[in-house]
N, C-alpha and C positions, 0 to 999 in steps of 0.2 A: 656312523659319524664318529670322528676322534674326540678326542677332549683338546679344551684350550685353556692356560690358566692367564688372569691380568691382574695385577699385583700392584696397588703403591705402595708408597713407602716414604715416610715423611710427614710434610704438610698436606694441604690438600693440590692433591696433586690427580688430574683426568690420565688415564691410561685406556689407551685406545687399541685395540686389537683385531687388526682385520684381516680375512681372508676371502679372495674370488672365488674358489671353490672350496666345497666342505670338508670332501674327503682328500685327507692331508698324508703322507708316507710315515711324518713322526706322529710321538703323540702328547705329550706336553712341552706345552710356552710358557715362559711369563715374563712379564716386565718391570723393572723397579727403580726409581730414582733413589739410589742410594745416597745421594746427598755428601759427596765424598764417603773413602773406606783409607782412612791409614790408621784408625784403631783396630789394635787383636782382636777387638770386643766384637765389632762390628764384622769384621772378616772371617770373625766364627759363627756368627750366627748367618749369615751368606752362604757360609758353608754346607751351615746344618741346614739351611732351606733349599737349597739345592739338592740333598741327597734325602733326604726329608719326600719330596716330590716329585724323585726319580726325573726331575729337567732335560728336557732334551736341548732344549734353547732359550737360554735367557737373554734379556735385551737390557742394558744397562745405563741410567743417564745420571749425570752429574758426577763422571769420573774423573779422575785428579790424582788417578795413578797408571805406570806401566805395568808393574807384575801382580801375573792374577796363579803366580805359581802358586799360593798356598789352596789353593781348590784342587790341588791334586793331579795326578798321570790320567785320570779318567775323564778328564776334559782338558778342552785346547782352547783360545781365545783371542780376540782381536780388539785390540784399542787405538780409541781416537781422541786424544786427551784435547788435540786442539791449540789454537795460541791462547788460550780462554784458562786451560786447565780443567778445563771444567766440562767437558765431553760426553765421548760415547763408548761402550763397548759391547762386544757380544761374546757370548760365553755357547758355548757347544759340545756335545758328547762328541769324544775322539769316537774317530769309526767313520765319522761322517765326509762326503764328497764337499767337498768347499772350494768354491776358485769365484774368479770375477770380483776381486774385494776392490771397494773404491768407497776412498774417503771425503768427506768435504774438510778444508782448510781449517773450518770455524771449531771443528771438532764436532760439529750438530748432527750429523749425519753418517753413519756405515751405511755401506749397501754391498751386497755379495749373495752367491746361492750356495743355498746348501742342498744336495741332494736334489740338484735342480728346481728349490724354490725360489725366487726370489726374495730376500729377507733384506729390509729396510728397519734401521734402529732412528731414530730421529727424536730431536730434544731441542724444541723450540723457547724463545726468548720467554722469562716470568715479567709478570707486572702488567696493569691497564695502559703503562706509560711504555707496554713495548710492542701495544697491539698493531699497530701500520708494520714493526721490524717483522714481527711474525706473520702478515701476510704476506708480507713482500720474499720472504723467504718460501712460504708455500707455495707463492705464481711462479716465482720468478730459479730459486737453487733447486728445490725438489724434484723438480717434472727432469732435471737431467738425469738424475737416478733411475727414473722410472722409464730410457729411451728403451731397454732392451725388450726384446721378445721374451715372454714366459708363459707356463701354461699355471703357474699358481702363486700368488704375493701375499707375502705376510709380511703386515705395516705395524710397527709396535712402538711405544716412547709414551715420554712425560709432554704431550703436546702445548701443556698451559692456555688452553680454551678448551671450548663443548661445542657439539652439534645441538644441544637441547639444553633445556633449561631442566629437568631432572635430573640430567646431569651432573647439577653446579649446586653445593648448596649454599653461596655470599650472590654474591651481585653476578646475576647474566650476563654471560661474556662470549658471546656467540663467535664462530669464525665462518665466514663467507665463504671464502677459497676451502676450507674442509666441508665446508660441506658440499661444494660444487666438485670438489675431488672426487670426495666419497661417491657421488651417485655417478660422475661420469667412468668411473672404475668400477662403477657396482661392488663394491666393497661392505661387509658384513662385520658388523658388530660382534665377534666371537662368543666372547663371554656371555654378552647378554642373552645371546639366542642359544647357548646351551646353558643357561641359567633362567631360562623364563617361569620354570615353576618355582623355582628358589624366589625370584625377583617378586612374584606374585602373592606367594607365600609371607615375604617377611610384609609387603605392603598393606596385608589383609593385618597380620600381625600389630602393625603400627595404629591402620584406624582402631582396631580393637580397642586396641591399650588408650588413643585418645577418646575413642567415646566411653569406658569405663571414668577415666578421669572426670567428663566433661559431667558423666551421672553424678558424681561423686559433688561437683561443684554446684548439679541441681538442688541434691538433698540437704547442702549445706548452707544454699539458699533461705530454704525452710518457707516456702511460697506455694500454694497450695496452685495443682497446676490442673489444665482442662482432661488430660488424657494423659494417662503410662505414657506414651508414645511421644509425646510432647516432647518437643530437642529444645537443648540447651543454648539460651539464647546472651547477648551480651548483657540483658536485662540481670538476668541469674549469677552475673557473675561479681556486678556491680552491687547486686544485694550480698552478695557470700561477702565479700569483703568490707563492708559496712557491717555485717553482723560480726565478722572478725574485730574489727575495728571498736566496738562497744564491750566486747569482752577483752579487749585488755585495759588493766589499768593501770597506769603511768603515774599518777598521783593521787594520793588523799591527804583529807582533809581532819586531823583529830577533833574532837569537843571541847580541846582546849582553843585548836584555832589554828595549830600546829601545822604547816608542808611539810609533807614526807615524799620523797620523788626515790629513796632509792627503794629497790626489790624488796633487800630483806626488811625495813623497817614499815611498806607495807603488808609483809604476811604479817608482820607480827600484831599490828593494829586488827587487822581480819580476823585472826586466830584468837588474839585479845576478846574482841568485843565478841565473836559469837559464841566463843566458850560459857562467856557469861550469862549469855542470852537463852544457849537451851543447855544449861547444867540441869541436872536432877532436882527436883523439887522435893522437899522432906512431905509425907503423905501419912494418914493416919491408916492403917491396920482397921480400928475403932468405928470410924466413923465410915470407912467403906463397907463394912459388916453391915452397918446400918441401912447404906443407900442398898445397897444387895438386897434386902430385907424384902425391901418393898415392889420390888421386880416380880411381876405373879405371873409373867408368862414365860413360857421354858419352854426346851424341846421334847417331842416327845419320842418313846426309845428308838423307832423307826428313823427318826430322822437323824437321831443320835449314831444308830449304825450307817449309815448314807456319807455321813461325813466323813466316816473313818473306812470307809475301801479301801484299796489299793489305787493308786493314780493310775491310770490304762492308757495308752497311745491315743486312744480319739481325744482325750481330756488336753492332752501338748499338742495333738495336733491341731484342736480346736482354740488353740488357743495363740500358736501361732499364724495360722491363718488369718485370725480376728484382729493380730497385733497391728499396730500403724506400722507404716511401709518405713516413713522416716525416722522413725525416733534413732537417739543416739545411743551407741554404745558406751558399753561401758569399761572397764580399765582393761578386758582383755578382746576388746575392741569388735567382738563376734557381733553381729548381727541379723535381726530376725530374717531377713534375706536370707543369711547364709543357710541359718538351720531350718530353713524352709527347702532352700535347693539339697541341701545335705540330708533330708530327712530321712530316708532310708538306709541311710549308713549309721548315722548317729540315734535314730529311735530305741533301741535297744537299750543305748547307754543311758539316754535320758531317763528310761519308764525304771532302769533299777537307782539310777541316784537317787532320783526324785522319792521312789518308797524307802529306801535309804533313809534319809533326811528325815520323810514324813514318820516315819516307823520311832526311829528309834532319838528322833528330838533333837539329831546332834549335826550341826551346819559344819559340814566341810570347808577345811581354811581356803581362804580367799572367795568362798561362793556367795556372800554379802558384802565384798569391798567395793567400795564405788568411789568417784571424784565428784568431788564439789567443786562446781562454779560458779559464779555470781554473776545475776543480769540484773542489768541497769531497772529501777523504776522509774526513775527520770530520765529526763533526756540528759542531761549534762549531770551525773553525780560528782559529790567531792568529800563526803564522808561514807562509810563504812553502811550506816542504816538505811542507803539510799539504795541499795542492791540489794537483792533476792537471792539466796542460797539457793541451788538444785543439786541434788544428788543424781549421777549421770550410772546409773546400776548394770551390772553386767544381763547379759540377754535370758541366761538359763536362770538365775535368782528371779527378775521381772516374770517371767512364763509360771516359773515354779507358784508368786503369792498370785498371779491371776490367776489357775488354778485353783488354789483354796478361797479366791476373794467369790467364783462362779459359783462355787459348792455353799459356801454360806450365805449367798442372795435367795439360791432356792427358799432361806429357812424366812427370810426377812419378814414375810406378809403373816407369816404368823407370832412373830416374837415382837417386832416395831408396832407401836402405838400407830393410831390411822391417822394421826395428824400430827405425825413425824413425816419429814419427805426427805431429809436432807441423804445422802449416799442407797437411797432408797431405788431401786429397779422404777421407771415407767412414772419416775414422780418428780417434781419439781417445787425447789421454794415458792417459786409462782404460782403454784398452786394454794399455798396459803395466804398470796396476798388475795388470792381472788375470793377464797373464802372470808376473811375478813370483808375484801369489797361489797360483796353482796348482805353479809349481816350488815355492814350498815346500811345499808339499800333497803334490807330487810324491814329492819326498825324504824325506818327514817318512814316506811309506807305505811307499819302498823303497830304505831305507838303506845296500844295497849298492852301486844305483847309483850311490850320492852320492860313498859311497867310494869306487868304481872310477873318478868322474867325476874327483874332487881327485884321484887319484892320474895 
């Protein structure tokens, strides 16, 4: 099978390319509404496409000139500017057999063979408001083009409608008479049928890329969902942008009572007040020697050498596994997704930074930089202390302290007092309300002990 090339050029513009039989004598076509050519600019780069793609035949619409001498002695050409000025032409390799050339008036249409094909260049009316002119020219001027006997037709132009609606991508604008043309001539879509794994290709490409996006608009949801597999619904998208919507802030409100509506005079209240809020607190030396003192449970040497291993691949990899699926990244935007799918490329790097770090105490720049955001605690805030600061940390820092946070839980049930619960493994504050509960349950049943206990 030859090749066929179909080409716009412009606006959005349908370029239709057809032939009754496949095997053709040349070997590239194309077609281009040029959109007039009296700049150099334009007649060089015509140029350069042409020789660019070795063109056997080009089909040319929207011409509004006669000489097409600057494409050189290696091609020859026919023009049909029209009373319109605004026409047709065809462009062809010298060498070639060419007779039977017949024009229409309007300039809309060449028709001629070359090398005994018959070749039709046609450039029908633009606009919604010219669709009755453009049928009426394909029942009524075109079919006289098409009286002669031939054993192969190639139909090429800027036709300004579609047979299909993939075709189009504004408003459907179907033509009747092409498409009753097309099937009563049996006529074949060129490009598309020698592009069908290209066409297939790029459209797998596209949902791709929309259902990445539309993942990205689940997680940004932040909605806990029934199954992985769960699609992305209009529910999810009307939440992402509500949560969008609460994290910016347009206005605050100072303690003096003050509106502040532009940008910078709200960092600076933000920055203001939480500076103040978690500055450094002056601490005693003294008096923490003291509280130290009284701590009588420690580790012992075993579990003191435990802590300080080497970090190993199952410890990162266990830990991203464990990780939540959604949480946000952080300023260099990696996510546990990623170094989950990546792990076997990046395991290596990770298990030496990470000993790195832990070894010799020293944090590589930017491997703790995080962004701060503020979410609403109310619904409608309008000062500064009405929001919650979050630090949004990069993916491999979070991995790195859960890492150290899994190794020092081991040590908890020996060092934590038994009626401590709070950051404790398998233990809950609620657990002490219930201890509470039942001592008084306790005493309320057997009021001697209670007395015996105060006393």
């Amino acid at each position: 099978m030859q090749t066929g090339i179909s080409i716009s050029y412009g606006k959005s513009v349908l370029v239709l390319l057809y032939l009754i039989q496949y095997m053709v004598l040349l070997r590239n076509y194309a077609t281009l509404n040029i959109n007039c050519l009296q700049s150099k600019n334009k007649q060089s780069l015509l140029n350069a496409f042409i020789r660019q793609n070795s063109i056997d035949i080009l089909l040319l619409q929207e011409v509004n000139t006669e000489n097409f001498d600057f494409i050189g002695p290696q091609y020859d050409y026919v023009v049909n500017t029209g009373d319109e000025n605004r026409g047709t032409a065809v462009i062809y390799r010298c060498g070639l057999t060419v007779d039977a050339i017949e024009k229409h008036p309007s300039g809309r249409v060449i028709a001629m063979k070359i090398n005994n094909i018959q070749v039709l260049n046609v450039y029908l009316p633009s606009g919604t408001n010219h669709r009755q002119q453009r049928e009426s020219f394909l029942s009524k001027e075109l079919p006289f083009f098409l009286r002669h006997r031939y054993d192969c037709l190639l139909i090429g132009g800027d036709w300004n409608c579609v047979l299909h609606a993939k075709d189009q991508t504004g408003q459907y604008n179907p033509s009747p008479v092409l498409a009753n043309l097309t099937q009563d001539l049996h006529l074949v879509d060129t490009w598309e049928l020698l592009h069908v794994a290209e066409i297939l290709n790029i459209k797998s490409t596209i949902c791709a890329l929309q259902q990445k996006f539309m993942d990205g608009v689940k997680i940004r949801a932040r909605t806990p969902t029934v199954s992985e597999d769960e699609r992305c619904a209009l529910y999810h998208l009307v939440k992402e942008k509500r949560n969008a919507r609460t994290k910016y802030i347009s206005h605050l409100q100072t303690t003096e009572g003050t509106q502040l509506t532009s940008n910078s005079d709200c960092i600076k209240e933000i920055e203001t007040f939480f500076r103040a809020l978690y500055s450094a607190s002056p601490t005693s030396a003294t008096e923490t020697d003291t509280l130290l003192k009284h701590v009588n449970r420690h580790l012992n040497l075993q579990q003191q050498r435990d802590l300080q291993l080497p970090i190993t691949e199952e410890e990162i990899l266990r830990a991203i596994e464990t990780a939540p699926k959604n949480s946000a990244p952080g300023p260099d935007g990696l996510t546990y997704q990623l170094y989950k799918m990546q792990w076997n490329l990046i395991k290596d790097t990770l298990v030496d930074l990470f000993n790195y770090i832990f070894d010799r105490g020293i944090v590589v720049e930017g491997f703790s930089d995080g962004i701060v955001i503020l979410l609403p605690k109310v619904t409608n805030p309008r000062t500064v202390s009405e929001y919650r600061p979050i630090t949004l940390l990069n993916t491999d820092y979070k991995l790195f302290m859960k890492i150290l946070a899994c190794r020092v839980k081991t040590t908890f049930r020996d060092i934590i007092e038994i009626g401590q619960t709070c950051s404790v493994p398998d233990k809950s504050i609620i657990h002490n309300l219930a201890t509470i509960r039942d001592s008084i349950l306790y005493y309320e049943e057997f009021p001697d002990e209670k007395q015996h206990c105060y006393q």
